[in-house]
N, C-alpha and C positions, 0 to 999 in steps of 0.2 A: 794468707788469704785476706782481702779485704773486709772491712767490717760493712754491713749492709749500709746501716744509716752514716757512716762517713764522710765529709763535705769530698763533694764532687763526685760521689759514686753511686751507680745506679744499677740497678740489678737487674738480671733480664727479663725478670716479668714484668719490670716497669717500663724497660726499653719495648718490649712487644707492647703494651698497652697504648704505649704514644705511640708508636708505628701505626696502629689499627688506626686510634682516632684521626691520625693526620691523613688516612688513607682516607677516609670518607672526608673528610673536608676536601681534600683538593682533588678528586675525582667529581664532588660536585661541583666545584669551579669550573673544572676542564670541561665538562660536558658543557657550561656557558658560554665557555671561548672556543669548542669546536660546532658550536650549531651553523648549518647551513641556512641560506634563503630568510636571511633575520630580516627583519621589515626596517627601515632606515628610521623610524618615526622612535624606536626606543633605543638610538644612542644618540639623536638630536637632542642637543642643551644649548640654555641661550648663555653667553660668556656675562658675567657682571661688568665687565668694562670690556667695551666694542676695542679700546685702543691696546689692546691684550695682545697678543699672540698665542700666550698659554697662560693659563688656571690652574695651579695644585691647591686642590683644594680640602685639609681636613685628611694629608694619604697616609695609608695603613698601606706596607708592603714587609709580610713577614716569609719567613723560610720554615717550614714545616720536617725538623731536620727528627731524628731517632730521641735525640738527647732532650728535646723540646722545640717551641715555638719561640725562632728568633727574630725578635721587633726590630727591623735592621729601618725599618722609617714609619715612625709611629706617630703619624698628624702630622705630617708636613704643611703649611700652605705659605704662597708665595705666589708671584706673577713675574712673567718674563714680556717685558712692554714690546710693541712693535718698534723694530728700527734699534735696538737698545740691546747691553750687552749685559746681564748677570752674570754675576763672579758668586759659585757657591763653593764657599769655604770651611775646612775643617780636617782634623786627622783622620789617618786611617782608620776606615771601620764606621766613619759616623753617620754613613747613609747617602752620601752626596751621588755617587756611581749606582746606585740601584734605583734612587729619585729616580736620572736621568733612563735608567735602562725601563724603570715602568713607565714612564711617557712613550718608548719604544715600541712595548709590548716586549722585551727581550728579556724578563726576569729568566732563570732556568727554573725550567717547569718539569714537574709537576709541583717540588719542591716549594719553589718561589711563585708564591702568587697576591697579590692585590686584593686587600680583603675588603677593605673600607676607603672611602672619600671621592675623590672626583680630581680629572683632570680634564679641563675644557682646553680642547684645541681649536682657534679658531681657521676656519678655511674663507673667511672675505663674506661670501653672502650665506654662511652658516656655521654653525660649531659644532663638535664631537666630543662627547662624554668618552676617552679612550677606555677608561675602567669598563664600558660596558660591551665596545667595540670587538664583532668576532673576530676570529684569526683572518678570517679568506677576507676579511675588509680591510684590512692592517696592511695586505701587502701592498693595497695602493697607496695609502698613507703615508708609507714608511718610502723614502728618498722623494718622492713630489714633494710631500709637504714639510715634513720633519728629518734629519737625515744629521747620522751621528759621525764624528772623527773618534774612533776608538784611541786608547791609551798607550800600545802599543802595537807599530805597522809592520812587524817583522811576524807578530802571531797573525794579525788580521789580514793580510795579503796572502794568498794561496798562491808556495813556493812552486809549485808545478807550471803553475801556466805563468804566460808573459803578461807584462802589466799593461798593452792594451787590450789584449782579449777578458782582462778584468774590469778595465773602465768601458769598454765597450758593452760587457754583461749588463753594467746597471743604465747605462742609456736604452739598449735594446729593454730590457725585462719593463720599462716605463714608459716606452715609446708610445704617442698616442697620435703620432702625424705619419705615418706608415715610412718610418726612413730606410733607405738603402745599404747596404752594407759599407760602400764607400763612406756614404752620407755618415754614419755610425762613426767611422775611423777618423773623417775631415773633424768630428766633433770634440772627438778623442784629445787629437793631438791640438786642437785650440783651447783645450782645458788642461793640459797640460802645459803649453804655454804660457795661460791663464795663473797657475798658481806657481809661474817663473823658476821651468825648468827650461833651458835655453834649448838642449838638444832635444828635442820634444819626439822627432822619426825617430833617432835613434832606441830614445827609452820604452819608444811603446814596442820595441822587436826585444827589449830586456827582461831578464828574472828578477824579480827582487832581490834576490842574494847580489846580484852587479851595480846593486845600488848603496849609499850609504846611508844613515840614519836620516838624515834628515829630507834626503830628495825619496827616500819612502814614505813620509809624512806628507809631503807634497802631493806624490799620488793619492794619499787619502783624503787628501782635503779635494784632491780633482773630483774624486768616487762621491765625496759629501755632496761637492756641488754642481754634481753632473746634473742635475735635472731643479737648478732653482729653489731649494726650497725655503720654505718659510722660517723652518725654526731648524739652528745648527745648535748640537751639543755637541760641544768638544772637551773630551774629557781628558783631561792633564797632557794637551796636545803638545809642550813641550818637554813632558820628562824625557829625560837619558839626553837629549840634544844639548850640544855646549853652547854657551851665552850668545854668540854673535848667529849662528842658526835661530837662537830660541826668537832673537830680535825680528830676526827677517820671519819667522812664521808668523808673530804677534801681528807686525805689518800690516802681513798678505793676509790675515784674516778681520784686521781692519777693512784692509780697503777692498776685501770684496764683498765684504757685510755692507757697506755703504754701497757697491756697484748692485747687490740684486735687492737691495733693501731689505732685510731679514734680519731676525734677531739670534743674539749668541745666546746661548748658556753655558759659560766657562767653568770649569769644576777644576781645581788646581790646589796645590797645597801653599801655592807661593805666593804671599802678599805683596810680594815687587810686582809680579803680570796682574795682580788682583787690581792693584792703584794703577799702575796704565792702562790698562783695557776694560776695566768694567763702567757704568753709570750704577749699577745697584749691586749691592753685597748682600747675600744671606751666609749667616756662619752658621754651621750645623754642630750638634755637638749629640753623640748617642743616640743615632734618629729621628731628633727634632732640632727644630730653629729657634734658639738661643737668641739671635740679633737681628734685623734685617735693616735699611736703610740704603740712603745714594751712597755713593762708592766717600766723599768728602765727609757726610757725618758719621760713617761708622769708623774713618782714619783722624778726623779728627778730634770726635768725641767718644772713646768705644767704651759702651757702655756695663755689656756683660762681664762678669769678673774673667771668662772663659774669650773674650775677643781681648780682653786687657792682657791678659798671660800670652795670647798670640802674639802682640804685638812689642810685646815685651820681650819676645823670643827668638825677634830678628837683631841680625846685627847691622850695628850702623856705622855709615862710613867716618871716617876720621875720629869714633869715637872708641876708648881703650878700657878695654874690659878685662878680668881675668876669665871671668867666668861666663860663656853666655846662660841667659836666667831659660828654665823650664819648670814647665808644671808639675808639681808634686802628682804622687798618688799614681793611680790607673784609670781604667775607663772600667765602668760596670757590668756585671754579666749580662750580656746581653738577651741570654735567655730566663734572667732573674732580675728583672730592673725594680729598683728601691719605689717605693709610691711616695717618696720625697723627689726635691731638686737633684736631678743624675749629678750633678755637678759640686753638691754639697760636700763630699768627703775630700772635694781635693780642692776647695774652693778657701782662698786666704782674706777671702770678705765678708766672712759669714756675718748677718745680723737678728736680732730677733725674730722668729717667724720664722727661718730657716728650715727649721722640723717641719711645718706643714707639708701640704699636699703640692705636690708641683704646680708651682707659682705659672700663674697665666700671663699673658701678653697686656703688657701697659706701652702707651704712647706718648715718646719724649717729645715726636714732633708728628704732625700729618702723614712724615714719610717712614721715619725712625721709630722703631718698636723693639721690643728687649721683654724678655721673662726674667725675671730677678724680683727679688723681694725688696732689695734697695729701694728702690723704688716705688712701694707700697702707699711711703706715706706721703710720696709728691701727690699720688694719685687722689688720698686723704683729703690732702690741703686745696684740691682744683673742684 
């Protein structure tokens, strides 16, 4: 039998104690994201820069699981510019996919919910606080203005119906020009076109399953961008695809980022697609941002000891290694985080002042910013 206080074990009447507590916390969330007839005046916010598209600002999004409260993005802030692509970087687990799914409103709920900070969405002549925003408002939101390329197109595509009775769904479900069913399908197959699938009739009378990896991915990025919208997240759009696919996706989401004017937000683990495709880097590391900067000062000069070990962990062409380099250690519990630097125990930089309190955001330059303690005493000397 277990011993009670044994590390990692928890006994049932402590698992029922969190149960309760976490029952009243996110039943009173829930009752805020299901209110009806909410007056538009309390999820208006004005964006701090108009040339924005998005605002995270200060985000708290934790999971309210039996075992405890997991800080899966604990103060996120960051901006995703108009016209401009962010590449948000980091390993499994650091929060980068749960950001992007609270911008969604797609945490899984009751579980997952947005506890703390702000995310200002801009829509042109106003912005939206999402954190406050109720459900019945979201669903117009969600494909007009914001609108995601899931991870993987093999779960996300419903095996049962054919893929234009699916891209057909999200044109019809947002239609606000009363179109025709023809009208619908002509739109269909020019979005499918669009994101250069050549047989375009044919595929929309197809199953998923008759398609291959990567022309499934094509329909998802059709579905993202069936209806225009402002801000794309595309969340590791080219895992499982082989190189010469991953190429032609990176492309076609260039170049139709530049055809409806809208911004990316890339979330990827691969710092090859991060240097081609992004203008801005955030590296996430345990729920927070570690680095942020242009796509060139955070490859050129990377500053966190945690963006240095990343980069240290690719391999380079012509160049002959035995061994490629990885980061010592682990990642921290994430339902017990150290009120130190998360990064400290596996961190091969450490300097004085490392035991404090998690070191705050210093600025190497107007755009480049970094939490480390290194840096302390430039901060000193200015």
């Amino acid at each position: 039998m277990a011993k009670k206080h044994s590390e990692g074990y928890l006994s049932g009447k402590e698992s029922r104690r969190i149960s309760k507590e976490n029952r009243k916390i996110t039943s009173q969330l829930e009752k805020q994201h299901k209110r009806k007839n909410v007056p538009e005046s309390e999820y208006l916010t004005q964006m701090h820069d108009p040339n924005n598209a998005v605002e995270f600002d200060n985000l708290h999004s934790y999971f309210f699981t039996d075992a405890g409260t997991v800080k899966a993005v604990d103060g996120v802030t960051f901006d995703v510019p108009i016209g401009k692509t962010v590449g948000v970087v980091g390993e499994s687990g650091c929060g980068k996919s749960v950001t992007s799914l609270s911008l969604m409103q797609l945490l899984q709920r009751p579980q997952g919910q947005i506890v703390e900070g702000e995310i200002r969405l801009n829509l042109g002549d106003k912005a939206y606080d999402i954190t406050k925003v109720p459900t019945e408002r979201m669903q117009t939101l969600r494909g007009n203005y914001m609108s995601m390329i899931f991870q993987e197109p093999m779960t996300s595509l419903n095996p049962v119906f054919r893929i234009g009775a699916q891209v057909d769904e999200v044109i019809a479900l947002h239609d606000k020009e009363g179109l025709s069913k023809e009208d619908i399908k002509a739109r269909t197959v020019k979005l499918l076109e669009m994101v250069g699938i050549a047989n375009s009739e044919g595929v929309y009378r197809m199953y998923p399953h008759e398609l291959s990896g990567g022309m499934r991915q094509r329909v998802m990025i059709a579905m993202a961008l069936a209806c225009s919208p402002r801000v794309i997240i595309a969340d590791e759009p080219t895992t499982a695809l082989d190189v010469t696919i991953q190429a032609q996706i990176l492309d076609l989401l260039r170049n139709l980022k530049d055809k409806i004017n809208s911004s990316i937000m890339l979330i990827t683990h691969d710092l090859g697609v991060i240097a081609e495709m992004a203008d801005y880097v955030v590296v996430m590391y345990a729920g927070r941002v570690v680095e942020k900067g242009t796509a060139d000062e955070i490859f050129s000069n990377p500053s966190h000891p945690y963006t240095i070990g990343l980069m240290a962990s690719k391999p380079v062409v012509g160049k002959k290694v035995d061994k490629l380099y990885s980061i010592p250690g682990k990642v921290p519990n994430p339902i017990n985080m150290p009120n130190y630097c998360y990064f400290k125990d596996r961190c091969e930089m450490c300097v004085k002042g490392c035991e404090g309190e998690y070191p705050h955001e210093i600025s190497l330059s107007p755009t480049h910013k970094v939490s480390c303690y290194r840096y302390y005493d430039r901060k000193a000397g200015e």
